[in-house]
PASEBA-77776 format. One record per residue: residue number from 0; residue in one letter; x, y, z of N, C-alpha, C, O in turn. Coordinates in steps of 0.001 Angstrom, whole numbers, plus 500000, padded with zeros to 6 digits. Each point is the difference from the previous one (the first is absolute). Layout:
% residues N
 keti marvo    nc1    nc2    nc3   cac1   cac2   cac3    cc1    cc2    cc3    oc1    oc2    oc3
  NUM     A      X      Y      Z      X      Y      Z      X      Y      Z      X      Y      Z
...
***
This chain:
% residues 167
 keti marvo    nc1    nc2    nc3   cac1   cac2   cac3    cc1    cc2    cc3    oc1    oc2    oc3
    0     X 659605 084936 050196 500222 501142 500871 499324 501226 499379 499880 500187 498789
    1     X 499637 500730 502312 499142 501370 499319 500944 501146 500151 501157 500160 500391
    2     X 498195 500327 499295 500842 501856 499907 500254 500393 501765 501022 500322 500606
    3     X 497776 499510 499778 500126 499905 501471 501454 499146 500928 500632 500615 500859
    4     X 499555 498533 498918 501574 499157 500504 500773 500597 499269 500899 500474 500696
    5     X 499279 499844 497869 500712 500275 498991 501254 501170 500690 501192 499985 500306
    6     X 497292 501262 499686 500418 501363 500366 501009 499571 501287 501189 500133 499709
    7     X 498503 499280 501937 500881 499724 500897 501806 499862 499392 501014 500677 500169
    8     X 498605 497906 498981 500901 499006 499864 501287 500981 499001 501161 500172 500372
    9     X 498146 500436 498136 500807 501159 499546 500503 500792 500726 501199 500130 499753
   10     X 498416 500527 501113 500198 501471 500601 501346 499386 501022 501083 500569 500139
   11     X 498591 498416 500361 501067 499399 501499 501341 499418 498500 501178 500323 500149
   12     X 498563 499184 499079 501090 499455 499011 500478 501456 498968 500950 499886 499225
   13     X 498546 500967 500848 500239 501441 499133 501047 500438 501403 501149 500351 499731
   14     X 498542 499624 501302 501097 500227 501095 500542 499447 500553 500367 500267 501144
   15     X 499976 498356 497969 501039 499051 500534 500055 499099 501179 500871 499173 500271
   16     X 498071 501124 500373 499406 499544 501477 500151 498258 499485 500005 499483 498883
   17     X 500111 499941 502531 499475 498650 500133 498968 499868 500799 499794 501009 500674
   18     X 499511 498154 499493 498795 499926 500570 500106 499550 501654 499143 499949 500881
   19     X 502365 499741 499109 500087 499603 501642 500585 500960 500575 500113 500117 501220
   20     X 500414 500846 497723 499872 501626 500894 499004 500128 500248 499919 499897 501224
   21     X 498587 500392 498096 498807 500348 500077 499763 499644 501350 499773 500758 500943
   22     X 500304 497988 499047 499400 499261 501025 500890 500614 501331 499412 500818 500709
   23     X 501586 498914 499542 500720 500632 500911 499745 501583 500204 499560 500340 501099
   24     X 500565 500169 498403 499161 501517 500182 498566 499903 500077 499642 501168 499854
   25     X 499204 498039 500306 499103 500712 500427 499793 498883 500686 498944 500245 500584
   26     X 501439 498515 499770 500055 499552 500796 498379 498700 499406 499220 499421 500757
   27     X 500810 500540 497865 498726 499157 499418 500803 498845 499242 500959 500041 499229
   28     X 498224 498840 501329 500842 498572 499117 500485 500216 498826 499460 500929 499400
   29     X 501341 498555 500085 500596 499981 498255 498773 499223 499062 499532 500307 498903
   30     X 500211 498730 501881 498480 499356 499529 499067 500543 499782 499404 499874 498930
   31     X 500156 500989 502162 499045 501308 500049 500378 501091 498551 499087 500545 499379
   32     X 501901 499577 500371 500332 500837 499303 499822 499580 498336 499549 500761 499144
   33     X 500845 498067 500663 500019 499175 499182 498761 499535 499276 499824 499533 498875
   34     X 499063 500855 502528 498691 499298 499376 499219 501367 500015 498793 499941 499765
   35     X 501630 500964 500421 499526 501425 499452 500160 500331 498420 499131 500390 499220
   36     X 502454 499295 500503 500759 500369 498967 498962 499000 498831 499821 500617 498950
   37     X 499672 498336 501077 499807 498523 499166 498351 500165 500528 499205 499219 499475
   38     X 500316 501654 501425 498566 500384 500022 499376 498615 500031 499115 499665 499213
   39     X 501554 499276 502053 499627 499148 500256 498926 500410 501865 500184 499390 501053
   40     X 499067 501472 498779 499224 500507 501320 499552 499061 500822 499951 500252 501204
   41     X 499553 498228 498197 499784 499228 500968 500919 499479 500880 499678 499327 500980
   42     X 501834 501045 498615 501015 499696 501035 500297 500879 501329 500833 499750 500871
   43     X 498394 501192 499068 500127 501370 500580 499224 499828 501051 498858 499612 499755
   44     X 501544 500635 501773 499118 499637 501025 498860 500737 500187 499369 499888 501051
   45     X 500150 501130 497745 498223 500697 500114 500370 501317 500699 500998 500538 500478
   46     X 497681 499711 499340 499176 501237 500799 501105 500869 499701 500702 500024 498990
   47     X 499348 500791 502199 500679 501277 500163 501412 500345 499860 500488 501063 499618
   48     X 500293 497471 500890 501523 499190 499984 500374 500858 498401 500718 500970 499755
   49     X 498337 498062 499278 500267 500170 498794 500173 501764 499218 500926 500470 499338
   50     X 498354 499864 500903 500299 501742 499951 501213 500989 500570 500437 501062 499559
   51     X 499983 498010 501805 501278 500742 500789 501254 499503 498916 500916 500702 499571
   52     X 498815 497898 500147 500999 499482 498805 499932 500886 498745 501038 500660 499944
   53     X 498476 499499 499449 499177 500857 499049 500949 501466 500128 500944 500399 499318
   54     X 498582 500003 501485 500322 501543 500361 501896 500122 500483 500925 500685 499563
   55     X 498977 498366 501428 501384 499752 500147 501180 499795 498870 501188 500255 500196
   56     X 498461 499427 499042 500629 498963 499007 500138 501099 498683 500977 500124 499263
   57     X 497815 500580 500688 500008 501398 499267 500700 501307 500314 500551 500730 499175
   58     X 499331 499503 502395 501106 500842 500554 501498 499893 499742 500729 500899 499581
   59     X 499571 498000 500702 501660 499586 500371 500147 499712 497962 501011 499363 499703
   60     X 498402 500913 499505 500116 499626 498609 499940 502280 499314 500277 500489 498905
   61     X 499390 499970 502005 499632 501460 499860 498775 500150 498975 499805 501012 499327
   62     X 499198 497543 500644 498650 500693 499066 498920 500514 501207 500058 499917 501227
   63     X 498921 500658 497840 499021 500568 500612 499656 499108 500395 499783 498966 499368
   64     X 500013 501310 502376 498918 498921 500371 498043 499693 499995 499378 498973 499730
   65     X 500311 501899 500536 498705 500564 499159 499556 499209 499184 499107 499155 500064
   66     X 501913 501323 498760 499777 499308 498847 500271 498729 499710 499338 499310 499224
   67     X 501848 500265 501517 500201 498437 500297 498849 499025 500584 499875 498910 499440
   68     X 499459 501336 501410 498727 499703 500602 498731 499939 499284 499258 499018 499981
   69     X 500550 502045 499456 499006 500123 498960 500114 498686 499033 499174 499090 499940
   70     X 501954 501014 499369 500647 498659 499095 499767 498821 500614 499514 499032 499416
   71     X 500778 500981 501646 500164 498608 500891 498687 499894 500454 500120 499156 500888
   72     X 498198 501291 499058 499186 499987 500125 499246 499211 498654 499232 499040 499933
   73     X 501330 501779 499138 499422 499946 498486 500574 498232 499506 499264 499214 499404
   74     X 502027 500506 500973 500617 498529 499468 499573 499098 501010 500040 498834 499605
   75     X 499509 501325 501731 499650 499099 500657 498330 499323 499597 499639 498936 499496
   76     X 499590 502342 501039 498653 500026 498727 500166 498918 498957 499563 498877 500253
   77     X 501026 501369 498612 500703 499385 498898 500086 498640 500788 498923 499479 500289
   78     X 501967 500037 500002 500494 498634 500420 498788 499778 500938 499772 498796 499875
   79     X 499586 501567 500747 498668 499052 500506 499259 499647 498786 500148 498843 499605
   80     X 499151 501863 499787 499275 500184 498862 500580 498308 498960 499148 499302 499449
   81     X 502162 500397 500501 500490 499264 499125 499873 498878 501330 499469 498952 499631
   82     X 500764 501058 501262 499413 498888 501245 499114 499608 499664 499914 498861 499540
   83     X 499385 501721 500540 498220 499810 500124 499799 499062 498992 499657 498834 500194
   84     X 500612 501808 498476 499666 499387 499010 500994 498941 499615 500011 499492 498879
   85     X 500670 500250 501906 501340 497958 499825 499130 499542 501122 500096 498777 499888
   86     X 499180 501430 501039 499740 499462 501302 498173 499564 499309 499539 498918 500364
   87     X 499451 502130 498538 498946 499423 500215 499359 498900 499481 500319 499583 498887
   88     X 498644 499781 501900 499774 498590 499850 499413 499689 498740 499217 500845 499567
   89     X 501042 497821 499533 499110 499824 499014 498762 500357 499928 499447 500303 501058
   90     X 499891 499749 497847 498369 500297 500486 499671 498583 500093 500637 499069 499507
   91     X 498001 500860 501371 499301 498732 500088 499309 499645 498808 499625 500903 499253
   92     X 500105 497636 500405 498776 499965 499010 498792 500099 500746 499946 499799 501213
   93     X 499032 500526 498032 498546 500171 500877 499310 498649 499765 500145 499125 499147
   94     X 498999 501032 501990 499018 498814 500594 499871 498893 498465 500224 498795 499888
   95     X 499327 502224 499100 499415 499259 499032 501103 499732 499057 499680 499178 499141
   96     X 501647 501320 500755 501233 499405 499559 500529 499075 500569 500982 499543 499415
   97     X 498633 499814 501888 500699 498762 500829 499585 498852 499263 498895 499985 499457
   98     X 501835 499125 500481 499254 498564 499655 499729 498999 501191 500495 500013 501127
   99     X 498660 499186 498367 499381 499238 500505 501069 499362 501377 499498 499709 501086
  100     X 502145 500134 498611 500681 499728 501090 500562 500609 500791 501028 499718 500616
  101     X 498187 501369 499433 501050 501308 500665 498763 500616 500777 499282 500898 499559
  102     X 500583 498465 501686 498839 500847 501185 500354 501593 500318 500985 500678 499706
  103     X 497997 499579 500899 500196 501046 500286 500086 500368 501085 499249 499316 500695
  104     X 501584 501866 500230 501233 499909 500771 499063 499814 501683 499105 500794 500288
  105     X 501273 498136 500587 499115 500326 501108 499233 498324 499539 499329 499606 500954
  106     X 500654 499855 498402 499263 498660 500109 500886 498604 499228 500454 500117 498861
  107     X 499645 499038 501671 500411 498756 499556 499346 499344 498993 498796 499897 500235
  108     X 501660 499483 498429 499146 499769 499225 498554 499123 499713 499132 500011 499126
  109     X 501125 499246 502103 498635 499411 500302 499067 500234 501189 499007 499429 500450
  110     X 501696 501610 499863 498635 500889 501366 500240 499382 501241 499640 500472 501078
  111     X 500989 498435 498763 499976 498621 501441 501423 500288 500781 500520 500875 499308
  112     X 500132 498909 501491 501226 500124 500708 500090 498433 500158 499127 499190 499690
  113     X 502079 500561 500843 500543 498233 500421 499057 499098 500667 500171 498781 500008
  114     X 498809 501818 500565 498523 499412 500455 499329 499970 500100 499277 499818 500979
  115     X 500544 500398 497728 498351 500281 499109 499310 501011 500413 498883 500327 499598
  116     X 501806 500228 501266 499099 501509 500110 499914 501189 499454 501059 500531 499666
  117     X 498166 499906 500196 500042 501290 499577 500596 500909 500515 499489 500339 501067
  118     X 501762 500458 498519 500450 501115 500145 499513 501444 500301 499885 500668 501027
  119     X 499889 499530 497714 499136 501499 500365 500954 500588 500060 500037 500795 500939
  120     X 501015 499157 498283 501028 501234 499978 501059 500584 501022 500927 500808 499949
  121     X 498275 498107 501334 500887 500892 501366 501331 498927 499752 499941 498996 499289
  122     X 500925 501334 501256 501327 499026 500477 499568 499579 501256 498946 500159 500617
  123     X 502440 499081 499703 499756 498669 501467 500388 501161 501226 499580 499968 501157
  124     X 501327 501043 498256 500418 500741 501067 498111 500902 500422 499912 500330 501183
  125     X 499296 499868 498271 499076 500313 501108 499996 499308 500412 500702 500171 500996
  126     X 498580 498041 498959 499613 499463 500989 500910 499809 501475 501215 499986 500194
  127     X 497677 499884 500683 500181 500025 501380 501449 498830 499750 500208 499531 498881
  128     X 500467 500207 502021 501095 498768 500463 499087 499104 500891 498895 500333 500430
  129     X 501781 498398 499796 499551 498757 501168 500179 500656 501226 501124 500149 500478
  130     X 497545 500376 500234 499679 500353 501205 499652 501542 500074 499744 500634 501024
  131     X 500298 499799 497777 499870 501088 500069 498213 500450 499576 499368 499006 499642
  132     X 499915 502145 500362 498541 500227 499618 499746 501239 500035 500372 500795 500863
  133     X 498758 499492 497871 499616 501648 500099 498647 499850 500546 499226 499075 499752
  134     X 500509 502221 501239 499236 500023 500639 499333 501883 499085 500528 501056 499653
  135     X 498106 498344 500348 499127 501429 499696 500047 501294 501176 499963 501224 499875
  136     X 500161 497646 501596 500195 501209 500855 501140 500572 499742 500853 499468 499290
  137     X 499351 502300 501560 500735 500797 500611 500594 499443 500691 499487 499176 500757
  138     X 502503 501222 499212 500343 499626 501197 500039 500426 501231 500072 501218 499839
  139     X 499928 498557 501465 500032 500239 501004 500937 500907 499924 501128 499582 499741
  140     X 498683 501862 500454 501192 500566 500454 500269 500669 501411 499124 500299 500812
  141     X 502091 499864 499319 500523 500503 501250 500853 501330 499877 500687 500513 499116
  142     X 498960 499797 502144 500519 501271 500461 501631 500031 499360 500657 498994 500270
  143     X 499996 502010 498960 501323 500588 500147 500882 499351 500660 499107 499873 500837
  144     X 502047 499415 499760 500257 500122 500722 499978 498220 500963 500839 499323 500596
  145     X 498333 500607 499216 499610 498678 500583 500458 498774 499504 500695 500060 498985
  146     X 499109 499007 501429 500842 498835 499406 498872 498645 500064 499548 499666 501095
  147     X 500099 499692 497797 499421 499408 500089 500567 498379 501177 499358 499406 500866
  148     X 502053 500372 498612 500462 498567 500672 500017 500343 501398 500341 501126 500362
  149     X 499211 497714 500684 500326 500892 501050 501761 499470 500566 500567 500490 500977
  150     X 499989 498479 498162 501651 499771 500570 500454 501378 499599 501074 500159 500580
  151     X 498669 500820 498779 500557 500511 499862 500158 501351 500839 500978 500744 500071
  152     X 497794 499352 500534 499976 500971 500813 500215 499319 501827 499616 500555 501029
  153     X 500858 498577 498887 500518 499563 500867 501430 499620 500076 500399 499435 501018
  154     X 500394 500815 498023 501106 499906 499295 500894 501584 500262 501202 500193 500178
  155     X 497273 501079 499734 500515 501157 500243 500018 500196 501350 500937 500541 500587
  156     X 498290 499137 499818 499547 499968 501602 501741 499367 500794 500796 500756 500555
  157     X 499373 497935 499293 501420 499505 500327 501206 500947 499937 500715 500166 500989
  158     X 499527 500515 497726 500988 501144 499740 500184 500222 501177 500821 499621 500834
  159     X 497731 501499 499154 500167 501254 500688 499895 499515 501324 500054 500902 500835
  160     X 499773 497613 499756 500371 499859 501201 501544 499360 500007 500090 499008 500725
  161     X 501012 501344 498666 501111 499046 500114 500737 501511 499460 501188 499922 499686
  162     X 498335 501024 500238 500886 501211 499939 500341 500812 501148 499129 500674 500548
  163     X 502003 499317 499839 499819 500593 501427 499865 501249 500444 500166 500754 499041
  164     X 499616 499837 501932 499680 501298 500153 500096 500929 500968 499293 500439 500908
  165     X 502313 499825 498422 500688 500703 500603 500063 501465 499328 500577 500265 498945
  166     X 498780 500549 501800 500071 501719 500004 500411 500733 500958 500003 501225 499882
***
């Protein structure tokens, strides 16, 4: 825990408070409150939420809020910063640190796929499906509005003759 939760958690226990008063007076989870106090921020639903908690939580405690915010800017900062760095990825070894059994990323180790063909790096999801074909042409396009099937515009056509019309 930092000075940041600390300061909350003292100040509400220096005045004897429980935290489900807290909560009941400003109307913010005990959880919410809890993960302010223990400067657990990723429990905190973000953005702007997090500042009304912040400020709220500093009011109904009689600290500066200002200055509460400021703090709560400075320890959040802080706790990304220590994210970042539990979250970043090993480094890679380079091309010429790989060994001989360890390809490199994007090719199978013998260049061939399940039928002797050559890959080339793409996956199966480009290729076309059974019945399907890419064509170099443009497609035909149509007007806005229009409908290529024609059941279907005969489908609208039916509606609007089976609606009756009475005005």
């Amino acid at each position: 825990m930092g000075k940041f939760g600390d300061k909350f958690r003292k100040e509400r226990e220096r005045r004897d408070i429980k935290l489900e008063d807290v909560s009941n007076s400003t109307k913010i989870g005990s959880r919410m409150l809890r993960a302010i106090e223990e400067e657990r921020f990723d429990q905190l639903p973000g953005g702007v939420f997090n500042k009304g908690f912040i400020r709220a939580y500093a009011k109904y405690l009689g600290l500066d809020e200002e200055e509460t915010i400021t703090g709560y800017v400075a320890a959040l900062n802080l706790f990304n910063s220590q994210q970042w760095d539990a979250e970043k990825p090993a480094p890679q070894p380079s091309a010429t640190e790989r060994s001989p059994a360890q390809p490199s990323s994007g090719q199978s180790g013998s260049g061939q796929g399940s039928s002797g063909q050559s890959n080339s790096g793409q996956s199966d999801s480009a290729q076309p499906g059974p019945g399907k074909f890419i064509s170099s042409e443009p497609a035909e396009r149509q007007p806005i509005g229009e409908q290529r099937n024609g059941s279907r515009d005969q489908t609208a056509k039916k509606k609007q003759q089976t609606v009756p019309q009475s005005l």
